[in-house]
Residue frames as qw, qx, qy, qz and C-alpha x, y, z in Angstrom:
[[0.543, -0.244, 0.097, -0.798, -5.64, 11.27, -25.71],
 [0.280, -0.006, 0.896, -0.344, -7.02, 8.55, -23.47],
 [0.096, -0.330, -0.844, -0.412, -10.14, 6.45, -24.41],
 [0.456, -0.279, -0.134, -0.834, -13.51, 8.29, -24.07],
 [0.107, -0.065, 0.566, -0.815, -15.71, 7.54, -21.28],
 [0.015, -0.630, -0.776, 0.032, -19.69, 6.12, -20.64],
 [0.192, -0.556, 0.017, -0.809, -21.86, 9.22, -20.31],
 [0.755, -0.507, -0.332, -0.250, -22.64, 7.36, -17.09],
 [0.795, 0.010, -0.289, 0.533, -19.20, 7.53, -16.12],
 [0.101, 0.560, 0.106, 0.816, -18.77, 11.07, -16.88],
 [0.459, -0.767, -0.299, -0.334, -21.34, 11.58, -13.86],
 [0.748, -0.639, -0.157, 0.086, -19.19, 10.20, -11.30],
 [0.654, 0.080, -0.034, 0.751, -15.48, 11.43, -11.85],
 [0.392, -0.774, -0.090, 0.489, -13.63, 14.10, -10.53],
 [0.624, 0.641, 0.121, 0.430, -12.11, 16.44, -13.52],
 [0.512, -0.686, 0.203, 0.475, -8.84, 18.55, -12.90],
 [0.633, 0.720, -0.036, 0.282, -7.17, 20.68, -15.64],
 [0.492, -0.757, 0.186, 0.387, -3.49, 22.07, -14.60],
 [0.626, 0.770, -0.087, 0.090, -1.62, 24.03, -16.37],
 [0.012, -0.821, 0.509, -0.259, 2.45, 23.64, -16.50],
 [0.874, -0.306, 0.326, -0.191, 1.92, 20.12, -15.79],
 [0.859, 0.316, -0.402, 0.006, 4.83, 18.41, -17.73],
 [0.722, 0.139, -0.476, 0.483, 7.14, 19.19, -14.82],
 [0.008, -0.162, 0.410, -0.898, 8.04, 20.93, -11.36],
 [0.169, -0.019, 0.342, -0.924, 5.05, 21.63, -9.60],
 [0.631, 0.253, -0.051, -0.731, 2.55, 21.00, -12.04],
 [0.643, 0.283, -0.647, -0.295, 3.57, 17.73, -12.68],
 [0.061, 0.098, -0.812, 0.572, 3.62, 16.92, -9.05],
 [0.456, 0.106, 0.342, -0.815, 0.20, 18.41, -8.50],
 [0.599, 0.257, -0.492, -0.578, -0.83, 16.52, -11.46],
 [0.441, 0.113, -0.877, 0.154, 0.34, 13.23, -9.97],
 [0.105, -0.056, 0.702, -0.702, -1.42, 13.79, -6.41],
 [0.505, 0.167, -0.216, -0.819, -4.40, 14.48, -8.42],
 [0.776, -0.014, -0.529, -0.343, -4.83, 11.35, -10.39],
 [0.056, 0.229, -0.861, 0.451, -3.37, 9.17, -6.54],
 [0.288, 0.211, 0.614, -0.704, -6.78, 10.15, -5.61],
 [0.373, 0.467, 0.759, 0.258, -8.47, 8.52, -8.59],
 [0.289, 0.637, 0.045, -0.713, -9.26, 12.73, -10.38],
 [0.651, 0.602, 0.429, 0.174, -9.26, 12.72, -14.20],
 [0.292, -0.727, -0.019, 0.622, -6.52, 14.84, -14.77],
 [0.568, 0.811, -0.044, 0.132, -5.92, 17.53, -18.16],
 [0.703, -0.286, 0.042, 0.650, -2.43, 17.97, -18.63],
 [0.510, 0.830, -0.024, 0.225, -1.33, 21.53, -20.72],
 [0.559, -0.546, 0.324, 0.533, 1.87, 22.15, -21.20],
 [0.575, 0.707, -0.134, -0.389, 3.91, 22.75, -24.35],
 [0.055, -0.494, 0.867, 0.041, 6.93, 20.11, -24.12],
 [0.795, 0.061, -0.494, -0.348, 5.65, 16.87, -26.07],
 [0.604, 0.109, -0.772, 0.164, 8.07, 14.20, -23.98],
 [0.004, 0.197, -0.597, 0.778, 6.79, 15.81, -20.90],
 [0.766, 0.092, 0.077, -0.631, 3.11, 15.85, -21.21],
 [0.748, 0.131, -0.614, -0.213, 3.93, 12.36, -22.36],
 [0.342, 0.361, -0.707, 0.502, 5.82, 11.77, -19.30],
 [0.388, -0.080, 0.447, -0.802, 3.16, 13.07, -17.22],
 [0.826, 0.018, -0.305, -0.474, 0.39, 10.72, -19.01],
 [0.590, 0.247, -0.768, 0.004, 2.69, 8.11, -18.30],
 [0.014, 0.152, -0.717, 0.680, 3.28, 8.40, -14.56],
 [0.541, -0.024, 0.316, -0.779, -0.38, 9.01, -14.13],
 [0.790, 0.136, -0.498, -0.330, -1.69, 5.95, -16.54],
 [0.572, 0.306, -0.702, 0.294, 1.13, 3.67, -14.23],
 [0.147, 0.008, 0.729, -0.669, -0.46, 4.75, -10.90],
 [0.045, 0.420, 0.905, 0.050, -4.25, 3.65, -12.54],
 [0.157, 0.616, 0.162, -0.755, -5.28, 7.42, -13.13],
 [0.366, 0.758, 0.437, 0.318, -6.73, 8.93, -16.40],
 [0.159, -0.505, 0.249, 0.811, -4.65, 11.61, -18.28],
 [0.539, 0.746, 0.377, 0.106, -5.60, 13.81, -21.18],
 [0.554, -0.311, 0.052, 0.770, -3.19, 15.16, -22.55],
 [0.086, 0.881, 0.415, -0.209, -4.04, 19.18, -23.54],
 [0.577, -0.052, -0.025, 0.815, -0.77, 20.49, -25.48],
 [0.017, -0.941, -0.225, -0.250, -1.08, 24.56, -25.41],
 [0.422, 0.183, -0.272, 0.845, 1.25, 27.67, -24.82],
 [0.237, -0.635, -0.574, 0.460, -0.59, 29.29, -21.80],
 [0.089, 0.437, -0.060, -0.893, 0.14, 33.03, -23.32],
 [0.262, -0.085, -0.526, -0.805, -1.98, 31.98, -25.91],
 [0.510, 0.122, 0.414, -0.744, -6.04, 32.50, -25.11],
 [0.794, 0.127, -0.285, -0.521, -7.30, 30.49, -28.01],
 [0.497, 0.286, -0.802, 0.168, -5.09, 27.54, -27.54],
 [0.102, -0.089, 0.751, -0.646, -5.65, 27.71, -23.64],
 [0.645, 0.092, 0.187, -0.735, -9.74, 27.96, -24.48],
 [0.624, 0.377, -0.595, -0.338, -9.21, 25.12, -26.86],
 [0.177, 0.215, -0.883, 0.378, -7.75, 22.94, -24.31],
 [0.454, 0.244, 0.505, -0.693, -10.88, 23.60, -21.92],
 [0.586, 0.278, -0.370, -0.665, -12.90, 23.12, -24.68],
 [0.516, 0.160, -0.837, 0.088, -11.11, 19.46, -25.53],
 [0.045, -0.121, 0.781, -0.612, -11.44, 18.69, -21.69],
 [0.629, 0.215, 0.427, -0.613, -15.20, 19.13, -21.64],
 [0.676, 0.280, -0.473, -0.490, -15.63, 17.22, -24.51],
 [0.631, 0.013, -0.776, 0.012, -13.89, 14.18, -23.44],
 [0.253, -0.107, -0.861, 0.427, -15.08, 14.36, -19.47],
 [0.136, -0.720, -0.652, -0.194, -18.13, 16.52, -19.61],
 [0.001, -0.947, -0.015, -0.321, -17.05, 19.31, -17.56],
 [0.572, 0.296, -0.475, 0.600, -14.14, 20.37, -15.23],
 [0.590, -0.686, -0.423, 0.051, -14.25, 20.63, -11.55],
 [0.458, -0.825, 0.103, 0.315, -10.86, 22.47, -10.61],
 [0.582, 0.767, -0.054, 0.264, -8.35, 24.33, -12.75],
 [0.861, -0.333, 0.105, 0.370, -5.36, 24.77, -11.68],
 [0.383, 0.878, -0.186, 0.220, -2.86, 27.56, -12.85],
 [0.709, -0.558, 0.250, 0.353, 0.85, 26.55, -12.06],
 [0.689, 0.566, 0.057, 0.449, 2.60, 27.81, -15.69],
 [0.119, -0.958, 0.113, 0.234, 5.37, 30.49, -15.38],
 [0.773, 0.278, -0.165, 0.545, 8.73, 31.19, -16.82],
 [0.316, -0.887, 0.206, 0.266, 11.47, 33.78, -15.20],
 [0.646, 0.573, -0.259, 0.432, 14.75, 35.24, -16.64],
 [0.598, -0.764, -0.108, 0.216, 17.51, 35.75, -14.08],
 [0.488, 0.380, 0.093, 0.780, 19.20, 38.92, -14.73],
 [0.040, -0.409, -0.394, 0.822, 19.61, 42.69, -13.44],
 [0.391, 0.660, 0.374, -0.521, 16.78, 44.99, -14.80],
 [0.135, 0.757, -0.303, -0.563, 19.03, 46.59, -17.15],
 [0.192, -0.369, 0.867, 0.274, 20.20, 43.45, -18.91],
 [0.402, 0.339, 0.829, -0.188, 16.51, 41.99, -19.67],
 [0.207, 0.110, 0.791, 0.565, 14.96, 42.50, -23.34],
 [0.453, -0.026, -0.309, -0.836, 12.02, 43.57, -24.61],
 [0.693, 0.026, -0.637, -0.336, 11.08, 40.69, -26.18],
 [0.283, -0.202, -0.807, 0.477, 11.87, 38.60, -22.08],
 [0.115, 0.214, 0.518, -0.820, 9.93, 40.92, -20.41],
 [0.539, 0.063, 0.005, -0.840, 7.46, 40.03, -22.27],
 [0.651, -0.116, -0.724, -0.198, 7.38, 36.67, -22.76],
 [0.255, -0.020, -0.787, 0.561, 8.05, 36.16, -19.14],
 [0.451, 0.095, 0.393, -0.796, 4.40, 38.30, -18.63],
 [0.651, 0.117, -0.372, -0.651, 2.61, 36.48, -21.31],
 [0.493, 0.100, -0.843, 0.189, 3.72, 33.49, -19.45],
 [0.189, -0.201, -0.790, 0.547, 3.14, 34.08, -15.59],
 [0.205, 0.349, 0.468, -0.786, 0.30, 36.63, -15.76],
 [0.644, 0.136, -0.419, -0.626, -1.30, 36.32, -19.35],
 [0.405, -0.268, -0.874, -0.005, -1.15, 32.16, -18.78],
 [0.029, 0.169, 0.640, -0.749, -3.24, 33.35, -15.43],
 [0.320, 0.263, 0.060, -0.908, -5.48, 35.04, -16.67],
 [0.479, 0.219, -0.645, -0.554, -6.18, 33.30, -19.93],
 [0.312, -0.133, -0.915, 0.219, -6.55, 29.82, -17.65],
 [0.161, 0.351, 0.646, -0.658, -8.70, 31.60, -15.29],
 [0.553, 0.265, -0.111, -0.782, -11.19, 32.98, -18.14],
 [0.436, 0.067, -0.812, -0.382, -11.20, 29.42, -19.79],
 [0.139, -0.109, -0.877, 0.447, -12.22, 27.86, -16.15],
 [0.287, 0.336, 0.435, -0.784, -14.95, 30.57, -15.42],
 [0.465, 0.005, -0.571, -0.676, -16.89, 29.78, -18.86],
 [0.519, -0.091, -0.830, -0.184, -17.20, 26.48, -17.75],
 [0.349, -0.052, -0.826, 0.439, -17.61, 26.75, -14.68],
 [0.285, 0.116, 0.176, -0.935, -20.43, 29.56, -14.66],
 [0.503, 0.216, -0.662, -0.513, -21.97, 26.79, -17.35],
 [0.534, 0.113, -0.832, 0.093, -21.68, 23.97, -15.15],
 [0.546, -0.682, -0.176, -0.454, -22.92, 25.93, -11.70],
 [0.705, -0.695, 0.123, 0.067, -19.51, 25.02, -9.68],
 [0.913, 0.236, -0.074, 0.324, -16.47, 24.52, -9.69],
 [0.717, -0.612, 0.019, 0.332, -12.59, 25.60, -8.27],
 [0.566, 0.765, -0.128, 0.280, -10.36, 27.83, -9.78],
 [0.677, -0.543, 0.134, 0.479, -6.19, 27.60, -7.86],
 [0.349, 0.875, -0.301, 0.149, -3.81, 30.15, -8.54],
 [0.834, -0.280, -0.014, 0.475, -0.26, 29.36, -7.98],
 [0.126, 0.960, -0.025, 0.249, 1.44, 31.98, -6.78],
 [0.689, 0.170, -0.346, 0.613, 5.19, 32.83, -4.78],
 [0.339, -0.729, -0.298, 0.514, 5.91, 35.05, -1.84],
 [0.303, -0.394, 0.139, 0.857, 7.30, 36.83, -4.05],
 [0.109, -0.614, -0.598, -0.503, 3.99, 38.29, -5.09],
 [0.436, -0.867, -0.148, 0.192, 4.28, 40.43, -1.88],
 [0.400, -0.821, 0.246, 0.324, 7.81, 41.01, -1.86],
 [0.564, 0.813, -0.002, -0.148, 10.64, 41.67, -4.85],
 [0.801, -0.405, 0.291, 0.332, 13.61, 40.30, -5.49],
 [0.344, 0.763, -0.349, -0.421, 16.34, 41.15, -7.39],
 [0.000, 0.289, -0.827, -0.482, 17.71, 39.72, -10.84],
 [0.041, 0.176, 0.917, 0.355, 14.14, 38.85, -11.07],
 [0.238, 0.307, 0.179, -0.904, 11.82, 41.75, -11.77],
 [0.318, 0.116, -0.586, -0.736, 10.06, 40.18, -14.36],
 [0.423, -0.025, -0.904, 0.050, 8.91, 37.40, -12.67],
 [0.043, -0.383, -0.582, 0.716, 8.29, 39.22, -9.25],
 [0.249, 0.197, -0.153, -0.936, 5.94, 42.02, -11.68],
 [0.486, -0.113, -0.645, -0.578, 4.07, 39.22, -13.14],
 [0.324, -0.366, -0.848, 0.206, 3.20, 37.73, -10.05],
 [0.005, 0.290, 0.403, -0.868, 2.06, 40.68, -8.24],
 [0.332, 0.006, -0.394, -0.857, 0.42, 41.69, -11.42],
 [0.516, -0.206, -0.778, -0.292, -1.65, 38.25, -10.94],
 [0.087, -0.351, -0.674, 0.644, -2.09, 38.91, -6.96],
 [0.343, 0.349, -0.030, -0.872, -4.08, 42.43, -8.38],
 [0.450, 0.102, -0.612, -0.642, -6.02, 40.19, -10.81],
 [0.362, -0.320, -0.859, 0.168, -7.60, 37.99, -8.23],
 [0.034, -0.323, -0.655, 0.682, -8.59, 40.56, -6.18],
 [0.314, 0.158, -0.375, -0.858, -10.61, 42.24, -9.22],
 [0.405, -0.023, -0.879, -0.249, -11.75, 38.67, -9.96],
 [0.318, -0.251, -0.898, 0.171, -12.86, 37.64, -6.71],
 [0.264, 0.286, 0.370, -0.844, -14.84, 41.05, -5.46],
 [0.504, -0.022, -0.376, -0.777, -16.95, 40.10, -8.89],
 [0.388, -0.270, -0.875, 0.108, -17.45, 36.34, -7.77],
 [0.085, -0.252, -0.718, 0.643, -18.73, 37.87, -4.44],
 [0.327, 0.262, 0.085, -0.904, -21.19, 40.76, -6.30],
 [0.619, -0.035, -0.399, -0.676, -22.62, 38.05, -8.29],
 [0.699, -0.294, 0.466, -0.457, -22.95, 35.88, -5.59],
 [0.609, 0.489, -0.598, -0.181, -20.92, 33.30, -8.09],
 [0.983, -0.139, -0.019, -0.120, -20.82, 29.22, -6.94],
 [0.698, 0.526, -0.259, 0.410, -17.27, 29.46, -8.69],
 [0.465, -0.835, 0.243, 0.163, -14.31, 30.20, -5.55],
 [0.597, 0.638, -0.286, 0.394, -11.12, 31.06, -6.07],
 [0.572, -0.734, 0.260, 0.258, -7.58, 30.81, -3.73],
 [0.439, 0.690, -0.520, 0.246, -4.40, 31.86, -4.73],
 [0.885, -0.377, 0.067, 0.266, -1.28, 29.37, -2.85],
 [0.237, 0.829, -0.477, 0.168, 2.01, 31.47, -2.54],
 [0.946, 0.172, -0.195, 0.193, 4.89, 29.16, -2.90],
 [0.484, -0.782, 0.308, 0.243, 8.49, 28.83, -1.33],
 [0.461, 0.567, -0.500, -0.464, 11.10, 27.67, -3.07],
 [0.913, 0.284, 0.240, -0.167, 10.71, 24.33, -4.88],
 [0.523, -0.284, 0.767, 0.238, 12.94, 21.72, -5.86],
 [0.759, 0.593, 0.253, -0.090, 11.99, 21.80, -9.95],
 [0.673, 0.324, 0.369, 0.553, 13.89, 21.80, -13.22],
 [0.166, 0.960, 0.187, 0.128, 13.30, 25.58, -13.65],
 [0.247, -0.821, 0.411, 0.311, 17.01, 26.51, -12.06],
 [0.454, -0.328, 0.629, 0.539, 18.35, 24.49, -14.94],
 [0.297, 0.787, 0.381, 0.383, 15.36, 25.87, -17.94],
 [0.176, 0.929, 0.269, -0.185, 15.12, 29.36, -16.99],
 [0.491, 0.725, 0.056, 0.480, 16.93, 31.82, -18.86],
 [0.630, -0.731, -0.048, 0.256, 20.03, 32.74, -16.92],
 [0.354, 0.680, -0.290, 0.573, 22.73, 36.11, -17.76],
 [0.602, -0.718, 0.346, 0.043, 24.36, 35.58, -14.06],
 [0.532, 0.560, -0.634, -0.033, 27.46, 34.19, -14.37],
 [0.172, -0.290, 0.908, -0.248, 27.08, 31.42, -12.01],
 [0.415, -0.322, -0.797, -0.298, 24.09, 28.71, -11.82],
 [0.338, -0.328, 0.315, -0.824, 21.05, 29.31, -10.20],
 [0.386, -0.065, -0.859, 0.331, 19.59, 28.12, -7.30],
 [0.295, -0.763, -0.231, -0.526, 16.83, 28.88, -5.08],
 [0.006, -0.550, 0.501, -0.668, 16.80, 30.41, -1.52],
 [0.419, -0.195, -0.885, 0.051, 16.80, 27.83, 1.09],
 [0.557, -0.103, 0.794, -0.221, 14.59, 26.66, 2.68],
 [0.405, 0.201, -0.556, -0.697, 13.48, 24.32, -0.37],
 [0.715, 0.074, 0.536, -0.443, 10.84, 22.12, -0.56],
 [0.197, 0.178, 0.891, 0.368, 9.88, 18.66, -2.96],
 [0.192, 0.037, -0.237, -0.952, 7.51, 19.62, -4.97],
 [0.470, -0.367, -0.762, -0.251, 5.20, 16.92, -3.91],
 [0.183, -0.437, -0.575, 0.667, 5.21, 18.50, -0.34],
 [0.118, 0.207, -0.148, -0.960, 3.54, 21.16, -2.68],
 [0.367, -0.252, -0.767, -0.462, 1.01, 18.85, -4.75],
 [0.316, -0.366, -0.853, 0.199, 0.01, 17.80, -1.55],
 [0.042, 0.417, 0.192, -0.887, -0.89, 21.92, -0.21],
 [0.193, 0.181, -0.430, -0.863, -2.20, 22.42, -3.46],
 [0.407, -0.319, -0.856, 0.002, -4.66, 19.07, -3.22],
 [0.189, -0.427, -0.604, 0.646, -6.06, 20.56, 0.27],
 [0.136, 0.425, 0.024, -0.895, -6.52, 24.04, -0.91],
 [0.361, -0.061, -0.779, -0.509, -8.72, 22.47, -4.19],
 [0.359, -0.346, -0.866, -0.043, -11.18, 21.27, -1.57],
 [0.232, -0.575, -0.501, 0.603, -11.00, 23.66, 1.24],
 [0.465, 0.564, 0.305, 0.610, -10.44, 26.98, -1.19],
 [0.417, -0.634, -0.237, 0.606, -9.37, 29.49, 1.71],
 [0.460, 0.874, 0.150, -0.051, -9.11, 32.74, -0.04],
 [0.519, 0.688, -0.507, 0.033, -5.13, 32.56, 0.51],
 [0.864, -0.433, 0.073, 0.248, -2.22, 30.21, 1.61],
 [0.059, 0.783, -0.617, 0.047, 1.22, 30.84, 2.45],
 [0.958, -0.028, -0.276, 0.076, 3.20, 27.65, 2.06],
 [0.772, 0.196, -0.278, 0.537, 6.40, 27.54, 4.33],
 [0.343, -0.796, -0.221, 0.447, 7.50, 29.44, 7.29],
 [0.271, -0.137, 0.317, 0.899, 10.33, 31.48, 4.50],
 [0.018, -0.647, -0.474, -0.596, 6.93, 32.84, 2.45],
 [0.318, -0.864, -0.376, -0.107, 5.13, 33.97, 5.58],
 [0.438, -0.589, 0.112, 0.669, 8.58, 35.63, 6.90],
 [0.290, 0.202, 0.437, 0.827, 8.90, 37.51, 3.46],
 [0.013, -0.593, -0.583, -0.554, 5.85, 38.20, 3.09],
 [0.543, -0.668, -0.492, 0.126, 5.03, 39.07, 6.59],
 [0.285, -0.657, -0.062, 0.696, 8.66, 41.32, 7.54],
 [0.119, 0.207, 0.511, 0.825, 8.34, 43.13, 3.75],
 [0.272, -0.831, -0.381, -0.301, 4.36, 44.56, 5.07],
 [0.367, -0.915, -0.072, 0.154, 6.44, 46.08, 8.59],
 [0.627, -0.529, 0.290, 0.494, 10.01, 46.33, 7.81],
 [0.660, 0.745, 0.096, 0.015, 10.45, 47.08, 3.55],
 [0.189, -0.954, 0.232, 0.009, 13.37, 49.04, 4.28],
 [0.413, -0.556, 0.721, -0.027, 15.32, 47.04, 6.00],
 [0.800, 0.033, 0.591, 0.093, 14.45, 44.14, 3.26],
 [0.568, 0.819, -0.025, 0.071, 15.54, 46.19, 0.47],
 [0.115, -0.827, 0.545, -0.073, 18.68, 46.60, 2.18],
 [0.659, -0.235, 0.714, -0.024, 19.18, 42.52, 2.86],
 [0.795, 0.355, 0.486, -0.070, 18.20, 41.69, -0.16],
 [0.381, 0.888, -0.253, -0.049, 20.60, 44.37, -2.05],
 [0.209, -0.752, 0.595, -0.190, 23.26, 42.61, 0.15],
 [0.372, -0.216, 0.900, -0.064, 22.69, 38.71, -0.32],
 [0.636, 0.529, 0.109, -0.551, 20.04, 38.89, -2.93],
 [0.595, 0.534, -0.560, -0.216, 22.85, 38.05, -5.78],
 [0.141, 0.473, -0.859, 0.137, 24.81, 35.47, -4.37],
 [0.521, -0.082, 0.744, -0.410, 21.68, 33.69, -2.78],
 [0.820, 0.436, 0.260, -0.266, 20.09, 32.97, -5.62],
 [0.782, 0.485, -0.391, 0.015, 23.37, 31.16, -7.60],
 [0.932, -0.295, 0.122, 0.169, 26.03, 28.57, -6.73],
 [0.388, -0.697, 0.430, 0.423, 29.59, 28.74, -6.51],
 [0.652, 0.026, 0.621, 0.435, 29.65, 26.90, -9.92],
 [0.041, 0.460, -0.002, -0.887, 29.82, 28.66, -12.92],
 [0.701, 0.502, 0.187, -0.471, 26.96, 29.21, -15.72],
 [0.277, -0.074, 0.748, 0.598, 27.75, 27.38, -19.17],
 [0.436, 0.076, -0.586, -0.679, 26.04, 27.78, -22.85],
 [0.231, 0.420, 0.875, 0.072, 22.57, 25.81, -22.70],
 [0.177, -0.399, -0.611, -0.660, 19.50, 26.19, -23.91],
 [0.086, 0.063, 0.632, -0.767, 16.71, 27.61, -22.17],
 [0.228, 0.331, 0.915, 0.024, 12.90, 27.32, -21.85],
 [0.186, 0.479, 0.209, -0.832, 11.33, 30.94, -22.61],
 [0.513, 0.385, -0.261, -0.721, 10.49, 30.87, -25.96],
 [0.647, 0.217, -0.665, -0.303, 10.74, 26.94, -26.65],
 [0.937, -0.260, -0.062, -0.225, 10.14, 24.14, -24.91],
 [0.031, 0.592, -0.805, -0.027, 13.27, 22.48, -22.98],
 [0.488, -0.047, 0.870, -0.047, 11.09, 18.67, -22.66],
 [0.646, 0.469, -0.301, -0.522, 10.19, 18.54, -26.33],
 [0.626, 0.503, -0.595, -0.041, 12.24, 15.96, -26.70],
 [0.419, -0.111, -0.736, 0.520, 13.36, 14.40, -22.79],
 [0.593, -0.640, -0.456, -0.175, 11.39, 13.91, -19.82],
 [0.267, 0.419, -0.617, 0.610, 12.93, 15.81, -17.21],
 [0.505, -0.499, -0.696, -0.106, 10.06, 15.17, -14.70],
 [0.405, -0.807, -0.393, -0.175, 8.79, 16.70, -11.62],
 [0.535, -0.819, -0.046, 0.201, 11.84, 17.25, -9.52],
 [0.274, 0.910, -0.311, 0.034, 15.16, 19.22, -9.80],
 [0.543, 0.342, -0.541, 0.544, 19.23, 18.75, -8.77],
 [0.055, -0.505, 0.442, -0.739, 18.40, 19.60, -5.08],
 [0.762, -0.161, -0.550, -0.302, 17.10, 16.65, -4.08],
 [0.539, -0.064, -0.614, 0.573, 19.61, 16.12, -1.21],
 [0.098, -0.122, -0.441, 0.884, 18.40, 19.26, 1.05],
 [0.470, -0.262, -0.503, -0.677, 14.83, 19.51, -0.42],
 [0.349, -0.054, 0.735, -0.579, 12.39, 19.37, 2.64],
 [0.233, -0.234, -0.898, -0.292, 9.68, 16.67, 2.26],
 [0.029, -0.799, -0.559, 0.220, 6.54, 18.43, 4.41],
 [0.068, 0.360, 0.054, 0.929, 5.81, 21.98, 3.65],
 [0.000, 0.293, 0.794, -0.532, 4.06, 23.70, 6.62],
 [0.157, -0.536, -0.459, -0.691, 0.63, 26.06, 5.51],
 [0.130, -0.383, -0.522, 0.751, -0.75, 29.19, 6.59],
 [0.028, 0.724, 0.497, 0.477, -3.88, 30.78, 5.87],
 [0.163, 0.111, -0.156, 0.968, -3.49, 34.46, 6.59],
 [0.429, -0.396, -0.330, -0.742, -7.03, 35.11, 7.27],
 [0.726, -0.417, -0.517, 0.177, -6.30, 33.28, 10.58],
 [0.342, 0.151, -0.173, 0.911, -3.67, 36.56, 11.37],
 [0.213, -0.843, -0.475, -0.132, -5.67, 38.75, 13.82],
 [0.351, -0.928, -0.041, -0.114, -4.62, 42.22, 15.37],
 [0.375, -0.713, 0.590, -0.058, -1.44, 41.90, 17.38],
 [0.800, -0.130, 0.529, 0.251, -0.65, 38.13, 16.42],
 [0.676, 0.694, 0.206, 0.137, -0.21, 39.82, 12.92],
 [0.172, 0.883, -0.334, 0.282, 2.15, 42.89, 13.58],
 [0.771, -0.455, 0.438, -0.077, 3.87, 40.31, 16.36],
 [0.772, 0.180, 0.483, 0.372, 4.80, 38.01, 12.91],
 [0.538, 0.786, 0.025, 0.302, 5.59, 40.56, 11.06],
 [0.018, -0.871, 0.466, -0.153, 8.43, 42.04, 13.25],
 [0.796, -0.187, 0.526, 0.236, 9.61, 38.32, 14.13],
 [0.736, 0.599, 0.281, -0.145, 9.67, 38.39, 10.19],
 [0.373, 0.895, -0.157, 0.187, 11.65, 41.15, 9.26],
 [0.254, -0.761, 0.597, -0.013, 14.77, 39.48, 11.07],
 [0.884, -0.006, 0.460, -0.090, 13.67, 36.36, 9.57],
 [0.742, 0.642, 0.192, -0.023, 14.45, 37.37, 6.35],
 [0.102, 0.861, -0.497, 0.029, 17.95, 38.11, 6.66],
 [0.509, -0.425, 0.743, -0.085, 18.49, 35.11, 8.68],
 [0.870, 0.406, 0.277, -0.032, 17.24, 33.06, 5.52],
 [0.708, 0.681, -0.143, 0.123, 19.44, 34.57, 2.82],
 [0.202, -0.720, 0.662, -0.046, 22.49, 34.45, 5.48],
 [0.853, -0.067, 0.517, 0.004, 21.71, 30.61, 5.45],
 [0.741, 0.634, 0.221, -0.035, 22.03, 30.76, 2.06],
 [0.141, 0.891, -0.353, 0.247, 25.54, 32.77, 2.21],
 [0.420, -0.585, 0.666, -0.193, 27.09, 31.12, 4.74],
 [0.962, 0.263, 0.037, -0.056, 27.00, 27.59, 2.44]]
């Protein structure tokens, strides 16, 4: 834990909690954060990360707290909040970026995975979002970000768990945010659906494929994310699509389903792993994989990893310019996972 603060200080700083922050995503977002002089919480459960993440942020002239907590747990997560207000007084934007995923067919996936994998992407949600709204109902503002994936619209296979918890969390915002509106609540909320991202997660998650996985280009750096994620923390649109590949999922899956159940039965497996083949490791679901080593923010796909990500706020989609993108869409989405084949 950093040193404690003036209460005069306290007045002027910018406070930021994010969960998932030891690496990928969150540890990007984290970083953009403190660039811009925030105060940033870190939670994660991987000691050498969250250390990692203090570090980086201390080394650019930011303020890190570090917040350790498993997101499926609600006390732990409240605790964290808790800790936060204590040492900066209150918290301006929360951040939810935790998740884990197994990549396997349906049949092949545990109990015990399918759940952790919800208590992870949609319990951490939740749980984060209830800690945020205490305070923030307490406090009389403040910014609550989901991170979310196209594939909160649209399903993929060898990862039903993953795709279930997100949706699940799409249906929890909208619950969430019709109350915000009935109590005429200060508190806003946007969800950011994600492409794929250049992170550590294709070499944590839990993987019964026999090859290594890999996401479906186009990928992005995950700082081209921090930065979306930064924007949307200020502006709080009620959603963004990041990347033309979300808004083509998301977009030819509302007119075309069919015909993406078929594309995806047909290039689904093979896009999402590499020609190389899986070995014995460990994985992160139930334990931490940076207990011990920093693996930091970005993955093995550095070389083809785009550095801008573009953003689209669906609530700009009117009439015809909508069903127009959506049938571009639904030809888009083949033409992605062919890229992805044709490697």
């Amino acid at each position: 834990m950093t040193g404690r603060t003036s209460a005069g200080n306290k007045a002027r700083q910018r406070r930021v909690v994010i969960t998932g922050a030891s690496a990928g995503v969150g540890r990007a977002t984290a970083l953009e954060f403190a660039a811009q002089g925030w105060c940033v919480g870190l939670i994660a459960r991987g000691r050498a990360g969250l250390e990692g993440a203090r570090a980086d942020i201390e080394r650019a002239g930011g303020t890190a707290l570090i917040l350790p907590a498993d997101v499926a747990d609600a006390q732990a997560v409240q605790r964290a909040a808790d800790d936060a207000v204590a040492e900066w007084g209150g918290i301006d934007v929360w951040i939810n970026a935790a998740m884990a995923t197994v990549l396997a067919p349906v049949e092949d996936v545990t109990p015990d995975e399918f759940r952790r994998v919800t208590e992870v992407t949609y319990l951490g949600q939740v749980f984060g979002t209830q800690a945020a709204l205490r305070q923030m109902k307490r406090q009389g503002h403040g910014t609550i970000v989901s991170v979310g994936s196209a594939l909160a619209y649209r399903g993929i296979p060898l990862q039903a768990p993953y795709c279930a918890a997100k949706f699940a969390t799409r249906g929890f915002l909208d619950s969430l945010r019709s109350e915000l509106i009935h109590d005429k609540s200060p508190v806003r909320l946007t969800a950011v659906h994600l492409p794929a991202v250049n992170t550590p997660q294709f070499d944590w998650a839990r993987n019964k494929m026999p090859r290594r996985a890999q996401p479906v280009p186009p990928i992005y750096q995950p700082q081209a994310i921090a930065r979306a994620l930064y924007s949307a923390a200020h502006d709080a649109p009620r959603e963004l699509w990041l990347g033309g590949s979300a808004a083509k999922v998301i977009l030819g899956d509302a007119v075309a389903p069919t015909r993406v159940d078929q594309v995806l039965a047909d290039q689904g497996y093979s896009g999402q792993q590499t020609a190389e083949p899986a070995h014995e490791r460990a994985d992160n679901l139930f334990q931490p994989m940076d207990e011990l080593q920093d693996f930091g923010a970005n993955g093995r796909f550095d070389a083809e990893a785009r550095p801008q990500v573009r953003t689209y706020d669906p609530g700009h989609l009117r009439g015809g310019a909508v069903v127009l993108s959506a049938l571009l869409a639904a030809g888009g989405v083949a033409a992605l996972l062919e890229a992805r084949r044709g490697r």
